[in-house]
C-alpha positions as CSV (number, residue, x, y, z in Angstrom):
1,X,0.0,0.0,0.0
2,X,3.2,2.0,-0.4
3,X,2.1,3.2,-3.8
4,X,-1.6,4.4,-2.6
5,X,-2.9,8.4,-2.0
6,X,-4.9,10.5,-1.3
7,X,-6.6,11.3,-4.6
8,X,-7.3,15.2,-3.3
9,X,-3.9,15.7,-2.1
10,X,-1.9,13.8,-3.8
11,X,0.0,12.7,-0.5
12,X,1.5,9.0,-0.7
13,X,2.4,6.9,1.7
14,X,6.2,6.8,0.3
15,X,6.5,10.2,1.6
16,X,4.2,10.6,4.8
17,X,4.2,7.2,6.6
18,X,1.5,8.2,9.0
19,X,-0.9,8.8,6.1
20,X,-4.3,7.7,7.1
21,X,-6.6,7.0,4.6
22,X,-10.4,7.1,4.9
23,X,-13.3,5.4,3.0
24,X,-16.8,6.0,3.1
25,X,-19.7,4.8,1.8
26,X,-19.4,5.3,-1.8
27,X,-16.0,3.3,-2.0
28,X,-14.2,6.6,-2.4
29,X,-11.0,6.8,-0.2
30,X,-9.3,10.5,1.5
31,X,-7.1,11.0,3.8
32,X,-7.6,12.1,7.1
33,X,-6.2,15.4,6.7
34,X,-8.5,15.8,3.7
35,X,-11.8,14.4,5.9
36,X,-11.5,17.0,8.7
37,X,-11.0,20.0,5.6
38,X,-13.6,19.3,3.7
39,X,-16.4,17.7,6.5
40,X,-15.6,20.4,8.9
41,X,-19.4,21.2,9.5
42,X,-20.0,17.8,9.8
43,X,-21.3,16.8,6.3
44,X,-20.6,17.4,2.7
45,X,-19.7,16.0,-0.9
46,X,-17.5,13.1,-2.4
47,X,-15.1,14.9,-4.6
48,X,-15.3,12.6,-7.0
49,X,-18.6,11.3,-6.9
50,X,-20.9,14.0,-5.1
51,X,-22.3,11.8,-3.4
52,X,-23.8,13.4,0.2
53,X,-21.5,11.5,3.1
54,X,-21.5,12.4,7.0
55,X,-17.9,12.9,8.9
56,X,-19.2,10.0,11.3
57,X,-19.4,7.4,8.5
58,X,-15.5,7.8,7.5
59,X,-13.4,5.0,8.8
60,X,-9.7,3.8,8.0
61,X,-9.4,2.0,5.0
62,X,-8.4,-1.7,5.8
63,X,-7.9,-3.2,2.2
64,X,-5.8,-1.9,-0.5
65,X,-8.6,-1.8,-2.6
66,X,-11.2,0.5,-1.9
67,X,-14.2,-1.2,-3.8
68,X,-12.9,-4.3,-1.2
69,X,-14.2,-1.8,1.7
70,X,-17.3,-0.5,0.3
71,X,-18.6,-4.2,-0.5
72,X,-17.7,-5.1,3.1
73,X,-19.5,-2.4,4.5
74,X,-22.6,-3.2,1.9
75,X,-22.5,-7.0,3.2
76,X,-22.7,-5.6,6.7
77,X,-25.2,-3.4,6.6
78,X,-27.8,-5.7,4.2
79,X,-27.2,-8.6,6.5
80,X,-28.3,-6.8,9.7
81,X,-31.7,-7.1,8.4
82,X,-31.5,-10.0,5.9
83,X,-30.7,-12.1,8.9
84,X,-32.8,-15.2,8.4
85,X,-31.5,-18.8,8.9
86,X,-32.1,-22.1,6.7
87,X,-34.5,-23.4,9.6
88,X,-36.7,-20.4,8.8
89,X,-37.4,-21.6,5.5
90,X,-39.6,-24.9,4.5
91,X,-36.4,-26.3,2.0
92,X,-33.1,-25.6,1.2
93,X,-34.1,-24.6,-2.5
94,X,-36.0,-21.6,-0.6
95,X,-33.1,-20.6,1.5
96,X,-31.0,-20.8,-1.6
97,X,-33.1,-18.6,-3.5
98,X,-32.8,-16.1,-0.4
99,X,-29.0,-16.3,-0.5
100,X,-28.8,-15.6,-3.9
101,X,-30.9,-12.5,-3.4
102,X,-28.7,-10.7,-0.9
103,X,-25.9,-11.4,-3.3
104,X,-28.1,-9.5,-6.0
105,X,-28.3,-6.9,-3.8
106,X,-25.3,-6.7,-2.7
107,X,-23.8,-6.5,-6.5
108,X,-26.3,-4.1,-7.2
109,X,-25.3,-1.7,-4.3
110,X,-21.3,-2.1,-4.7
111,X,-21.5,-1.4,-8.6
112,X,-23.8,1.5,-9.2
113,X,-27.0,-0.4,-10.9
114,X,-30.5,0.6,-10.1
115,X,-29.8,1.8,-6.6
116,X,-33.3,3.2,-6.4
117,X,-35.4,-0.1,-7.3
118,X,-32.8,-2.2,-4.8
119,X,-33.6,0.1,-2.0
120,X,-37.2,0.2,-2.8
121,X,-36.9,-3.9,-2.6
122,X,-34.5,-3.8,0.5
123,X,-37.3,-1.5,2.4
124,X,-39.9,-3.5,1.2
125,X,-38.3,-6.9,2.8
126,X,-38.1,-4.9,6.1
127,X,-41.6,-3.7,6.3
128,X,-42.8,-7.3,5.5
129,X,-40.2,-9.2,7.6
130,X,-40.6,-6.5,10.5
131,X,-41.2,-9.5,13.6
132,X,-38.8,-12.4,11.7
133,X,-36.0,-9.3,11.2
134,X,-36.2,-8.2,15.2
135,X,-36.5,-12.3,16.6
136,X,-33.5,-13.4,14.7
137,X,-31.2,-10.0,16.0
138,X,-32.4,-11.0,19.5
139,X,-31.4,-14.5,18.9
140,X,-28.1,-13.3,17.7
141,X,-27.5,-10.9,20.4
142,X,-27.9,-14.1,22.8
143,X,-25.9,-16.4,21.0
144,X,-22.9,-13.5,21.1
145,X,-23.6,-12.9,24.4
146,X,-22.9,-16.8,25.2
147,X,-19.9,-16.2,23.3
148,X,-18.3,-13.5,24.9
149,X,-19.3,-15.3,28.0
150,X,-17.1,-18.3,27.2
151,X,-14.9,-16.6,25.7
152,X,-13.9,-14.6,29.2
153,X,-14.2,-17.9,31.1
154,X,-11.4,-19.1,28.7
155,X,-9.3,-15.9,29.6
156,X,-9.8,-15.9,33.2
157,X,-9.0,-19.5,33.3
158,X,-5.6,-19.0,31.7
159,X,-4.7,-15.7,33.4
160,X,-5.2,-17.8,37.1
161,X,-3.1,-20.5,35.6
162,X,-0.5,-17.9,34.8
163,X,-0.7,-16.5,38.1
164,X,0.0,-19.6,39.2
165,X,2.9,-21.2,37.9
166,X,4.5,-17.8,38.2
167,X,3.7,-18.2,42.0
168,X,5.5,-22.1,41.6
169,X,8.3,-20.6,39.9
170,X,8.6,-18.1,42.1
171,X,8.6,-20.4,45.3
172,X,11.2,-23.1,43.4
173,X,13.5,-20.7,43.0
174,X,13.3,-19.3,46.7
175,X,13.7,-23.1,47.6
176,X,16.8,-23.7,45.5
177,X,18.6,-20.8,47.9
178,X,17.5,-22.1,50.9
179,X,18.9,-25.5,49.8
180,X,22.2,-23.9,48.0
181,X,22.8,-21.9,51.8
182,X,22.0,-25.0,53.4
183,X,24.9,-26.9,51.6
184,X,27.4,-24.0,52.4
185,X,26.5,-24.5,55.8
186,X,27.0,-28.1,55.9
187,X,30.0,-27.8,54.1
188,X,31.0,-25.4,56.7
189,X,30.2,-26.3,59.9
190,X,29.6,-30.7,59.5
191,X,32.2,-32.9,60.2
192,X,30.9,-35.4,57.2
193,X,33.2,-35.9,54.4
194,X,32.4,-33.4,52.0
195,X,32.2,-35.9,49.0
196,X,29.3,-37.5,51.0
197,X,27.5,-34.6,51.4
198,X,27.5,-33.3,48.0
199,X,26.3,-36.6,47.2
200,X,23.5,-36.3,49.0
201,X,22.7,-32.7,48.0
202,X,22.9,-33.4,44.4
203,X,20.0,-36.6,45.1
204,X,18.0,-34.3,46.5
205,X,17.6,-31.6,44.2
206,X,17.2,-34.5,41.7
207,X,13.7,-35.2,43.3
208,X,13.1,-31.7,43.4
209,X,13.6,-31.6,39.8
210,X,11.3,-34.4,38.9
211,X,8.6,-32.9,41.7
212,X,8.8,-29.4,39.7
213,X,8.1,-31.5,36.7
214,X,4.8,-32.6,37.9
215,X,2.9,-29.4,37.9
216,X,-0.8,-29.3,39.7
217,X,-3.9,-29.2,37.4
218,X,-5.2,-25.7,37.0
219,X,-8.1,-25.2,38.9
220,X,-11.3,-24.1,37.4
221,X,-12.5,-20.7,37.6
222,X,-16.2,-19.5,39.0
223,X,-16.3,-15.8,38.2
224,X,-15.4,-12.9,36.2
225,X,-12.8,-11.0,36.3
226,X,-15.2,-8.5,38.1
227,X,-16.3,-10.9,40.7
228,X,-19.9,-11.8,38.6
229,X,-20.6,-15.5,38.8
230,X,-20.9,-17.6,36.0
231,X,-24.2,-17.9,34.8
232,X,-26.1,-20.9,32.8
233,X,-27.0,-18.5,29.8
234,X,-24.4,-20.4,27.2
235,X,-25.4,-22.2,24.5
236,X,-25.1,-26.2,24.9
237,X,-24.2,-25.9,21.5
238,X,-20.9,-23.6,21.6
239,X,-19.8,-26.2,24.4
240,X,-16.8,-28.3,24.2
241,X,-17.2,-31.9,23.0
242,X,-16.6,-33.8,26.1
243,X,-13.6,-36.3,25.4
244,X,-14.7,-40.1,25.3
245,X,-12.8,-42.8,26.7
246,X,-10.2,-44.1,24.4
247,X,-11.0,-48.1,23.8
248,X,-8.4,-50.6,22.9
249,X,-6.2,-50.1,19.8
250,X,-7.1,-52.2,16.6
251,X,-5.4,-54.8,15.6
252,X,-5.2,-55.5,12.0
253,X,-5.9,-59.3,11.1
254,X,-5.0,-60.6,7.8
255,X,-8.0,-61.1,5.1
256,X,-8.2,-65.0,4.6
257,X,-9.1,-65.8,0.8
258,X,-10.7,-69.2,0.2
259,X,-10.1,-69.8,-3.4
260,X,-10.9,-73.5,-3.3
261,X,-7.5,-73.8,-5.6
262,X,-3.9,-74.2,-5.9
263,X,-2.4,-71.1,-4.6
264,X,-0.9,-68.5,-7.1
265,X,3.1,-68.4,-7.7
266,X,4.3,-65.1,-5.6
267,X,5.4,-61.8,-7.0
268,X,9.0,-63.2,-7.7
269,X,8.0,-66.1,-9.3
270,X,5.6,-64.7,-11.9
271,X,9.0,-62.3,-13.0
272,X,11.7,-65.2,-12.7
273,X,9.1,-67.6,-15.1
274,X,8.3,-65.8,-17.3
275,X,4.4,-65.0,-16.5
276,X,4.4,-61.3,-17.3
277,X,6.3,-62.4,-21.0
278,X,2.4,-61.4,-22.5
279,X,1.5,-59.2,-20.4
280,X,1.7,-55.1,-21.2
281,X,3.7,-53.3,-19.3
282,X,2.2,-50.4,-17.1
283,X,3.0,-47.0,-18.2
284,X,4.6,-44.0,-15.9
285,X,1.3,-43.0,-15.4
286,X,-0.4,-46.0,-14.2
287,X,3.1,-46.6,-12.5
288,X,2.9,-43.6,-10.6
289,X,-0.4,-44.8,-9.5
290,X,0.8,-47.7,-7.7
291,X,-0.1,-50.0,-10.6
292,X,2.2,-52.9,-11.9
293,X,1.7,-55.7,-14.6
294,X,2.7,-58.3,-11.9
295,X,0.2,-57.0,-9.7
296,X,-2.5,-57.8,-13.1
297,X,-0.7,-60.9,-14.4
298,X,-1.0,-62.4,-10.3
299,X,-4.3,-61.3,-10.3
300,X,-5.3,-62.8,-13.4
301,X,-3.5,-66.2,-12.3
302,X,-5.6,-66.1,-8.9
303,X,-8.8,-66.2,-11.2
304,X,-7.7,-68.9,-13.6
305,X,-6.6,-71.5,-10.4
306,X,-9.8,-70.3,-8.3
307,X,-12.3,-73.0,-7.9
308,X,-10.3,-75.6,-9.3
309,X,-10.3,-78.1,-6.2
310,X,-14.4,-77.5,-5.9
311,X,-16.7,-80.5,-6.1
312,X,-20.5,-80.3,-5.5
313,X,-20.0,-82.5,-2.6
314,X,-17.2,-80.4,-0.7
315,X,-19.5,-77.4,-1.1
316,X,-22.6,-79.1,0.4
317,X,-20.6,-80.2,3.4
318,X,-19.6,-76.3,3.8
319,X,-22.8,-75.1,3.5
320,X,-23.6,-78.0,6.0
């Protein structure tokens, strides 16, 4: 976005890198410099469009292109009223058709064509859908609310197991100078060998090691950060799947053919005698796909010596 300005000023971000630019509605980006000038009473003109805009309604431009920004702030503003869900809607072809609407409306709006009719249609929709429009933002407004609920019991959760293993750090390390005085001492004042006493030193702060290692589980929090209890508003569904008991690994068994005749020659067989003499060879393609000819000419053997050792009386007394 080096190469962008401000199309009033000419300003670029290659020479002011605190350049702010603005969009508004109309997809038409300024400056901020340029904003205050010419909105100074609070309203005004697009330069390049005409187009009445309010002061209020300017906001930093997020995408290098500014047709990016006006669509985004199209979608937004169309689907806070076309809010309705697939369940409010007796089959999916109906909830396509209402999908494929907005995105009518949406091209309509972002490219200049028959603004008037679309926002005859769009006011239209809300007078008619008044009671479906105002359910479904209440239902939204819960569901973020269950969001943003779970979402600060995740964040006081960690922040209290951050608190404390900085606490457990904070009390390992005070205990490694009481033990590292406590060996000076000994060394000092004990009439032990001194060998024998690092000995023992050095076990101990082995086990204090693998202790450390073995940190406590975190415990669960019960409140806010500003003391309010957790309530029973969330949604079951935005819930963690609850982890399932892991059962015993598979084992893999080999597949038993019963071909009722002599077994085929293996792989190296069919090459060393000469099997695959008639058979085509695979190409790199079918190579590549794992294929081989002595993977077809064994195949092919399989079928020719299967069912040769079947008599009608052998398969009654397997039916049997």
């Amino acid at each position: 976005m080096d190469d962008q300005a401000c199309p009033r000023c000419k300003t670029t971000k290659y020479r002011n890198p605190s350049l702010k630019l603005m969009v508004n509605v109309c997809g038409h980006t300024l400056c901020e410099s340029c904003v205050d000038l010419l909105f100074l009473k609070g309203s005004g003109a697009c330069p390049e469009c005409m187009v009445p805009l309010r002061r209020n309604n300017f906001r930093v431009q997020l995408f290098e292109d500014p047709m990016v920004e006006k669509e985004v702030d199209i979608r937004r503003r169309i689907l806070r009223d076309y809010n309705k869900r697939e369940e409010d809607f007796g089959s999916l072809e109906e909830y396509n058709d209402y999908l494929e609407e907005i995105e009518n409306i949406v091209f309509n709006l972002c490219n200049n064509i028959e603004i008037f009719e679309t926002n005859k249609r769009i006011e239209a929709y809300k007078r008619d859908n008044r009671e479906v429009i105002q359910r479904n933002k209440t239902r939204v407004g819960r569901d973020e609310y269950a969001l943003e609920e779970m979402l600060e019991l995740e964040r006081v959760q960690e922040e209290s197991r951050k608190k404390e293993l900085e606490e457990l750090e904070i009390e390992h390390k005070k205990k490694k100078a009481r033990d590292k005085q406590a060996l000076i001492e000994e060394l000092m004042y004990s009439g032990k060998d001194a060998a024998q006493i690092v000995n023992e030193f050095a076990e101990k702060a082995e086990k204090q090691r693998e202790e450390e290692k073995q940190l406590p589980p975190p415990k669960p929090a019960t409140e806010f950060s500003t003391g309010i209890k957790f309530g029973q508003t969330a949604d079951p569904s935005l819930l963690p799947v609850p982890k399932s008991e892991e059962g015993p690994l598979f084992v893999y068994e080999p597949f038993l053919v019963l071909t009722e005749g002599p077994a085929p020659p293996p792989p190296t067989e069919i090459e060393a005698k000469g099997y695959i003499a008639h058979i085509r060879g695979e190409t790199p393609q079918e190579n590549a796909g794992g294929f081989t000819s002595t993977i077809a000419c064994e195949r092919a053997l399989q079928e020719a010596l299967q069912g040769l050792y079947y008599t009608p009386t052998a398969g009654l007394s397997l039916a049997t």
